[in-house]
C-alpha positions in Angstrom: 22.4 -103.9 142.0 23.7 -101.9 139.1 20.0 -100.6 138.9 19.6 -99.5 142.0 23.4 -97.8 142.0 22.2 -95.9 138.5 19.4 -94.9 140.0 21.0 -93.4 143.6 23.2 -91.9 141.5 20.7 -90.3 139.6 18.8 -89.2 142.5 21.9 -88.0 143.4 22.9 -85.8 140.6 19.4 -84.4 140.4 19.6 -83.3 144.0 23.0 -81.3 143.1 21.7 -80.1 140.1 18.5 -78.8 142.0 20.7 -77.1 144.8 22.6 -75.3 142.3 19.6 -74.3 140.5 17.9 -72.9 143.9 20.6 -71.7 145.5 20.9 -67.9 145.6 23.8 -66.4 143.1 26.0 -63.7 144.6 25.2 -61.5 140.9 21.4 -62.1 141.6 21.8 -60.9 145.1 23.9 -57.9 143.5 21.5 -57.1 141.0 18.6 -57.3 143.7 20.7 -55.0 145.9 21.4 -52.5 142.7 17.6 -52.5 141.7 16.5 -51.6 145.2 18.7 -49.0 145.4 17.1 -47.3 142.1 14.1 -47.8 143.1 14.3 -45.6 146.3 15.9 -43.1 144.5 19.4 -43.7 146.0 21.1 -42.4 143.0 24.8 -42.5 143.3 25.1 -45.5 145.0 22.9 -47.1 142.0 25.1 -45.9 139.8 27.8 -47.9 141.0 26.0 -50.8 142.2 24.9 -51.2 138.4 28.3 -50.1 137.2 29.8 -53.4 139.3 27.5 -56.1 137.1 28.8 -57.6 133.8 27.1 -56.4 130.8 24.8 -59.3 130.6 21.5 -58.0 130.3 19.7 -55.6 128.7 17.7 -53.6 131.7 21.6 -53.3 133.5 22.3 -51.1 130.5 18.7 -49.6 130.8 19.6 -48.5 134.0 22.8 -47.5 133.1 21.4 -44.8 130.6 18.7 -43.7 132.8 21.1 -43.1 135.7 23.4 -40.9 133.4 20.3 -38.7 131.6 19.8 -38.3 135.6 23.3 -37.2 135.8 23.0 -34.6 132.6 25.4 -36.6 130.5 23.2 -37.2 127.6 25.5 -39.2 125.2 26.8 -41.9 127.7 22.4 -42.0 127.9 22.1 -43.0 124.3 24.9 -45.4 124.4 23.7 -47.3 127.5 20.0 -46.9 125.5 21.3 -48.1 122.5 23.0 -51.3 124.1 20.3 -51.9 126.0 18.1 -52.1 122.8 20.5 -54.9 121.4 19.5 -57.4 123.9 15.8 -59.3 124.6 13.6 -56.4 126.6 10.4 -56.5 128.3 7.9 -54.4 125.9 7.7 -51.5 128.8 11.5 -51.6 129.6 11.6 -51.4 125.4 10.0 -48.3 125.6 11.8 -46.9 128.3 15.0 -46.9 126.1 13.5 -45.5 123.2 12.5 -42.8 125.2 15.8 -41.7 126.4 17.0 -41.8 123.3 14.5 -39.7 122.2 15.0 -37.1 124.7 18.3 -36.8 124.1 18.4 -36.3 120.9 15.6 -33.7 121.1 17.4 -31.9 123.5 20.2 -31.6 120.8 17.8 -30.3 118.7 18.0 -33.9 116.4 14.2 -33.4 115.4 14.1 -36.2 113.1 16.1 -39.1 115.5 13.9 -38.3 118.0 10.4 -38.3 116.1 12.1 -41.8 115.2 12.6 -42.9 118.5 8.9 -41.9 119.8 7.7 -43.8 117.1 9.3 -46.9 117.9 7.4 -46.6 121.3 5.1 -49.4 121.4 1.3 -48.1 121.1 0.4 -51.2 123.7 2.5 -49.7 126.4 1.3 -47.6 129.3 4.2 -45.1 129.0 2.6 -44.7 125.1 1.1 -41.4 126.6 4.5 -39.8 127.3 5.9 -39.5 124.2 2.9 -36.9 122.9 3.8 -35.3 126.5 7.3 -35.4 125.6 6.8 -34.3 121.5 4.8 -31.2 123.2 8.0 -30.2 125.7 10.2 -30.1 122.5 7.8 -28.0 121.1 7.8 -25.9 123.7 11.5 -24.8 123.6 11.2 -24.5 120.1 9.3 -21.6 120.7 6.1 -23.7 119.3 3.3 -23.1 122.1 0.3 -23.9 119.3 2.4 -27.2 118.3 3.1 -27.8 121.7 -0.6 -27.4 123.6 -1.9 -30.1 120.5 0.8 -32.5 122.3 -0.5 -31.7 125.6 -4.0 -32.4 125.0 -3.4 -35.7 123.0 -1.4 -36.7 126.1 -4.1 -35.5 128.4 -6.9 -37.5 126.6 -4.9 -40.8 127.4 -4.1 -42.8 130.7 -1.7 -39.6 131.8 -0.4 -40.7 135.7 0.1 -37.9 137.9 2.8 -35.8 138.3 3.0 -36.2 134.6 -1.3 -34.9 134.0 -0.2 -32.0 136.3 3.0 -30.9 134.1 1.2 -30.8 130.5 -1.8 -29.2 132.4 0.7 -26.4 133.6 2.7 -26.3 130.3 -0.8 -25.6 129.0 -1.4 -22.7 131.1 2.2 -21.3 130.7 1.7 -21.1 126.9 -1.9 -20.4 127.1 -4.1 -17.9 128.9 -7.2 -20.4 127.9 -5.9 -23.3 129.6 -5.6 -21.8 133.1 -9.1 -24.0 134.6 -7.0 -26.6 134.3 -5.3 -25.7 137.1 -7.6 -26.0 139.8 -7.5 -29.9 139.5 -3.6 -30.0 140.2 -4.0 -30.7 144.5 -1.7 -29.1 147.0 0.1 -32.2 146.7 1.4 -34.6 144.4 3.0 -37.8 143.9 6.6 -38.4 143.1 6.7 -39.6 139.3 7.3 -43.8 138.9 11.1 -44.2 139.5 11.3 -45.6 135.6 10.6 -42.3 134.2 12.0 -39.8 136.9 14.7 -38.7 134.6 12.2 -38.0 131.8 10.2 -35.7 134.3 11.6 -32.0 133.6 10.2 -30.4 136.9 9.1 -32.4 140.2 5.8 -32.6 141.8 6.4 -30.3 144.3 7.5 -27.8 141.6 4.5 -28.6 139.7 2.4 -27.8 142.6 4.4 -24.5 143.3 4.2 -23.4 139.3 0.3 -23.9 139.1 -0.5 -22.1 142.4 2.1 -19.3 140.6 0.1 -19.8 137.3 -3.4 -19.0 139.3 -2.3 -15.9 140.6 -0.7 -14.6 137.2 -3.9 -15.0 135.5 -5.7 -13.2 137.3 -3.7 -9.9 136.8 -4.4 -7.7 133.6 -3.5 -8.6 130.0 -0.1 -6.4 130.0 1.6 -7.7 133.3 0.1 -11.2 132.9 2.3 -11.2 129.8 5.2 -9.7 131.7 5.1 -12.4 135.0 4.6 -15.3 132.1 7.4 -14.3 130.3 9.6 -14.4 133.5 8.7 -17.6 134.5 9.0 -19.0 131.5 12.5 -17.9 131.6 13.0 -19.1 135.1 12.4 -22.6 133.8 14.7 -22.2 130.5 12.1 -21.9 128.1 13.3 -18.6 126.6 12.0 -18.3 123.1 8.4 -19.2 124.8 9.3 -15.9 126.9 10.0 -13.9 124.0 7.1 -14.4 122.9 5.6 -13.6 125.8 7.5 -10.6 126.7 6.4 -9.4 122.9 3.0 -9.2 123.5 3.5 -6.2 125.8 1.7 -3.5 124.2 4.2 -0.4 123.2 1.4 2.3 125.4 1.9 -0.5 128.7 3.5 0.7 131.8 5.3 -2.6 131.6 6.6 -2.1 128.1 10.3 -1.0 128.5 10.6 -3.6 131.5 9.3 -6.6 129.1 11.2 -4.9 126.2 14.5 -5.3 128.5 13.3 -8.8 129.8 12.9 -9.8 126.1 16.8 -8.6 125.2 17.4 -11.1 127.6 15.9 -13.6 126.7 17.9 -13.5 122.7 20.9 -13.5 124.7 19.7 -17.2 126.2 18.9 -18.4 122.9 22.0 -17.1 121.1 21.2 -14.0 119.8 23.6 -11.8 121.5 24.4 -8.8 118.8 20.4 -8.7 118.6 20.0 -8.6 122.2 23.1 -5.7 123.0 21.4 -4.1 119.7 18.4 -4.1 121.8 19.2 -2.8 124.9 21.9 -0.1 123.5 18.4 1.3 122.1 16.4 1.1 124.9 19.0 2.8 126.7 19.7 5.8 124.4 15.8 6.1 124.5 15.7 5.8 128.7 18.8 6.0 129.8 16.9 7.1 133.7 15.6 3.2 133.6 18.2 0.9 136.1 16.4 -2.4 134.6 18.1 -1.7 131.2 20.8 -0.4 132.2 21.4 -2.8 134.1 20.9 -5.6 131.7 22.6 -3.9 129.5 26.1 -3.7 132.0 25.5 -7.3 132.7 25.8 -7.9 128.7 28.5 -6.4 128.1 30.8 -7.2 130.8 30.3 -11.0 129.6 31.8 -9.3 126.1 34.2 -7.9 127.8 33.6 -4.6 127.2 34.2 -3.0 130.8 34.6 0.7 129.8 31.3 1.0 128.1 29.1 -0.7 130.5 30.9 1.6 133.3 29.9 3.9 131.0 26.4 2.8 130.7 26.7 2.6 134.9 27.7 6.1 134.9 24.6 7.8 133.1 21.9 5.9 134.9 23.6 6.7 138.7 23.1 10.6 137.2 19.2 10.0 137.4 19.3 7.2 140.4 22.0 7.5 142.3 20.4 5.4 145.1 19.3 2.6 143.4 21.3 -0.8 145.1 20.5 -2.6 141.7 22.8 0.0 139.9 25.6 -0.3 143.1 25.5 -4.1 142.2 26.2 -4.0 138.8 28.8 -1.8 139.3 30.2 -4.2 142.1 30.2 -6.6 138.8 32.4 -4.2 136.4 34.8 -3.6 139.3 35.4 -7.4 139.9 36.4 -7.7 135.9 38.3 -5.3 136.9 40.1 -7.0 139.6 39.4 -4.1 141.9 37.7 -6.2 144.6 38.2 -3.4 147.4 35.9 -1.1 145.4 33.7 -3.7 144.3 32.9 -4.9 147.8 32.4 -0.8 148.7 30.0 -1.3 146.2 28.1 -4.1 147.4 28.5 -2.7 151.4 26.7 0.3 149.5 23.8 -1.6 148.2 22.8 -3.7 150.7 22.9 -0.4 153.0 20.6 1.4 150.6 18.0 -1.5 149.7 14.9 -1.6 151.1 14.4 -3.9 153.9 12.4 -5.9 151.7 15.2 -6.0 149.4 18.1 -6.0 152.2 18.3 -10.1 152.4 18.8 -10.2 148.5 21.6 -7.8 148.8 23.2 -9.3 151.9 23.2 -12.6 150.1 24.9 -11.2 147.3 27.9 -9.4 149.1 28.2 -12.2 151.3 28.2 -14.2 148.0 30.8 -11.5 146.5 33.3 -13.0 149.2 33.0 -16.6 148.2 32.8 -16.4 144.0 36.3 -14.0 144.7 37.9 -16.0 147.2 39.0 -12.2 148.1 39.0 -11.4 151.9 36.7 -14.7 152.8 37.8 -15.3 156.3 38.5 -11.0 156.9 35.2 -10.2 155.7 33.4 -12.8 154.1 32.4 -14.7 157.4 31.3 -11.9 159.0 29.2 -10.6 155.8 27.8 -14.6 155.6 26.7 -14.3 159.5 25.0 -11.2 158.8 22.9 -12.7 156.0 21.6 -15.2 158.3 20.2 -12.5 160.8 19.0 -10.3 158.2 17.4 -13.3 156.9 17.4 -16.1 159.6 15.0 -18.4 157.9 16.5 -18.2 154.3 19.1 -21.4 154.1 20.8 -19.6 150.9 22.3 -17.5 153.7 23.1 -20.4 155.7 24.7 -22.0 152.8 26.6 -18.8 152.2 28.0 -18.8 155.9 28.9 -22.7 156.0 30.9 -22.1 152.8 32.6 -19.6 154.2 33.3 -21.3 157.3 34.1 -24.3 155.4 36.6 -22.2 153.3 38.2 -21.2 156.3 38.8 -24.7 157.7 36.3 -23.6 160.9 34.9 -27.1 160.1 32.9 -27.3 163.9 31.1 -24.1 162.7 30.4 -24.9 159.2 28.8 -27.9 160.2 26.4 -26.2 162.6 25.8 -23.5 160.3 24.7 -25.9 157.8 22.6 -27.8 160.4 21.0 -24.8 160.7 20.4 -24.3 157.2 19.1 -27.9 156.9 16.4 -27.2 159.4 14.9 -24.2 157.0 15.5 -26.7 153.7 15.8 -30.3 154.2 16.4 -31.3 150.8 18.7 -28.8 149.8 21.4 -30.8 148.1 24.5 -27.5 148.9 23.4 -27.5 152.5 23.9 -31.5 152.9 27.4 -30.7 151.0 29.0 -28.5 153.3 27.8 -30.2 156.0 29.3 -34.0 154.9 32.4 -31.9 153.8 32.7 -30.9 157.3 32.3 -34.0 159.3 34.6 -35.6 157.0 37.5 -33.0 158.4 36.8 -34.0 161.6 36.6 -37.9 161.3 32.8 -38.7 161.2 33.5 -39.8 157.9 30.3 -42.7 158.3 28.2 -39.5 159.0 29.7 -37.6 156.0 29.5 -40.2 153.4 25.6 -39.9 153.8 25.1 -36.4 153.9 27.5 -36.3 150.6 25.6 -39.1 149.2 22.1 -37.1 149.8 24.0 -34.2 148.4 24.6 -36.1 145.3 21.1 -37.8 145.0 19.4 -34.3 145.6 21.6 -32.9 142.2 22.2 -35.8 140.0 23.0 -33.2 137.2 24.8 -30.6 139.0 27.9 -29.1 140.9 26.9 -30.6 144.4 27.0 -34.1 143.1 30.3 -33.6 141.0 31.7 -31.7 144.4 29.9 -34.5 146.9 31.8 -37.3 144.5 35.0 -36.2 144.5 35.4 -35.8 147.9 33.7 -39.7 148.4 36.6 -40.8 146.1 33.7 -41.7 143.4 34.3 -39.3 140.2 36.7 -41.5 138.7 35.7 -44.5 140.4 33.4 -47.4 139.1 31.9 -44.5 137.0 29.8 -47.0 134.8 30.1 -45.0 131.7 30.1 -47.2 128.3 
């Protein structure tokens, strides 16, 4: 009897131990629910999904850090990396975190932590292939395109997965007038990059896809002007000591030469050297003081000094040889606003967009509509009605959309914000401002279900940006569950 008792009781306990063992945990069930969301690119609601779960394994922290170099906040990143280091990791997830905290500290310019970091990447792992990919974008803002390209074509002898192949293959023909074949084996499309390394990937595919067909066109022009169009784009996409370069190799007999010469002023500002770059421009001034690209550049300079009588100045001589040129009228606009004189400046702008051409007209309605907003001066008076304009002047362009549903917005005309940025959704699906403006209006009128997913979207579509800082704030999330270690 006492055998057969032992042994129901046994049977017994084993059957509780089992159901406990199988049944379904509520933190597995949240880290399921947290891990799916990453994995479709829901962003912000990742972030706090993860930021919810105790910190009891290492890929939680993984995540952590790959949510925030996402977000632009590079030291929570290396925290979050760091921790996640400390606990047993797959080999790939391993790698992942040594990445980010390479990136991070290249980005800071920490050369030697991050050659560390790459190192530590294990040589077995698929993701091997991004840290030459990686070493060669570091190079790149260094101003190293021979360093650089060497990186790129290590990484493009290995296992490289697309849209990763089509970025070094790009980089290569941004830096390199020999690399530009490469280009005809990016397609017309591309796939997204693996969720794991989206925050490593500096441009997406459909940028990729835009830069080479950009690249093919530039290469075919002459020598001079395919230095000029590569410098700008490299400045476009922050790389401006690569554009100095660039812009140098304009030949001093080009048409393009004082144009680059400006462009290249520029491009010291971006990289800190702003004496140099006024130096610069000053000269190129004195020597053409006819030329409204330097001038200007050169206004825009000094304003940001705030020096407002001598770019007026600067203003002043160039209107003597173009007095009808709406770039000049908008950079007086700007010295008028430092001014505070927001009447005149707004003249100003009227003025330009009048006198563009009507190629030119949608920029400069943009930008007076713009004027309104960035001021808060006259918004509702005259800001609406120079928004609405925009949009007929250029009624498939969502910036103008975006300019009149902020405006709107700003005015507490919450049923028309919300159709104008409906309308501007239409022209740009994805456009993170647009799907801003258009939760922040359905959450004025109640549809606050409605709103929290277009603010959510909003956030997703600008993980590093204003639009998910505004889109949070307004959810109630920016101080909420913020995960941050």
């Amino acid at each position: 009897m006492r055998t057969w008792f032992s042994l129901c009781c046994g049977t017994l306990l084993l059957i509780g131990v089992s159901l406990l063992i199988l049944r379904p945990q509520p933190m597995n069930d949240a880290r399921r629910d947290a891990e799916q969301l990453w994995r479709a690119g829901r962003i912000a609601e990742a972030r706090r999904a993860y930021a919810a779960l105790p910190d009891d394994l290492g890929l939680i922290q993984l995540r952590r850090g790959q949510i925030a170099l996402l977000r632009g906040e590079c030291p929570q990143a290396q925290v979050a990396a760091g921790r996640a280091l400390q606990w047993p990791l797959r080999r790939d997830e391993a790698a992942l975190a040594h990445l980010l905290l390479a990136e991070c500290a290249a980005r800071d310019g920490q050369t030697t932590i991050a050659a560390r970091e790459w190192e530590a990447v294990d040589p077995r792992s698929p993701l091997r292939p991004l840290v030459d990919l990686l070493r060669g974008e570091a190079a790149l803002r260094a101003g190293q395109p021979s360093a650089a390209a060497q990186h790129y074509l290590a990484a493009l002898r290995l296992a490289l997965p697309e849209p990763w192949r089509a970025l070094a293959q790009t980089r290569l023909a941004l830096s390199n007038d020999a690399a530009h074949s490469m280009l005809h084996a990016i397609p017309e499309r591309l796939p997204p990059p693996a969720p794991d390394t989206r925050p490593l990937l500096p441009r997406t595919a459909a940028q990729l896809v835009q830069d080479a067909r950009q690249l093919q066109a530039i290469h075919h022009r002459p020598a001079a002007e395919r230095d000029l169009l590569l410098g700008q784009m490299a400045l476009q996409q922050n790389l401006p000591r690569l554009a100095l370069q660039h812009f140098e190799r304009v030949p001093a007999d080009d048409a393009h030469f004082i144009l680059a010469q400006a462009q290249a002023a520029y491009a010291r500002w971006q990289i800190g050297q702003q004496p140099a770059a006024t130096q610069q421009l000053a000269e190129l001034h004195a020597a053409h003081p006819e030329d409204p690209v330097v001038a200007t550049l050169l206004a825009t300079l000094l304003v940001s000094r705030g020096e407002i009588a001598t770019a007026a100045a600067v203003l002043d001589t160039a209107e003597r040889f173009q007095p009808l040129d709406p770039a000049l009228a908008l950079a007086r606009a700007e010295v008028l606003a430092a001014r505070r004189e927001y009447a005149r400046a707004a003249a100003e702008l009227h003025r330009a967009r009048d006198i563009a051409q009507a190629e030119a007209r949608p920029r400069y309605a943009l930008a007076l509509a713009n004027f309104y907003l960035s001021s808060a001066y006259r918004v509702c008076e005259d800001g609406v009605p120079a928004a609405r304009e925009a949009t007929v002047i250029a009624p498939e362009d969502a910036a103008s959309w975006q300019a009149l549903a902020a405006a709107l917005y700003y005015c507490r005309r919450f049923d028309e914000a919300r159709a104008a940025a409906q309308a501007g959704l239409q022209r740009q699906p994805d456009s993170p401002a647009l799907h801003f403006y258009l939760g922040a209006a359905q959450m004025q009128t109640g549809a606050r279900e409605a709103a929290q997913t277009h603010l959510i979207a909003a956030a997703d579509g600008d993980p590093a940006g204003v639009w998910r800082q505004r889109a949070e704030a307004l959810l109630g999330w920016d101080h909420q569950n913020s995960g941050q270690p």
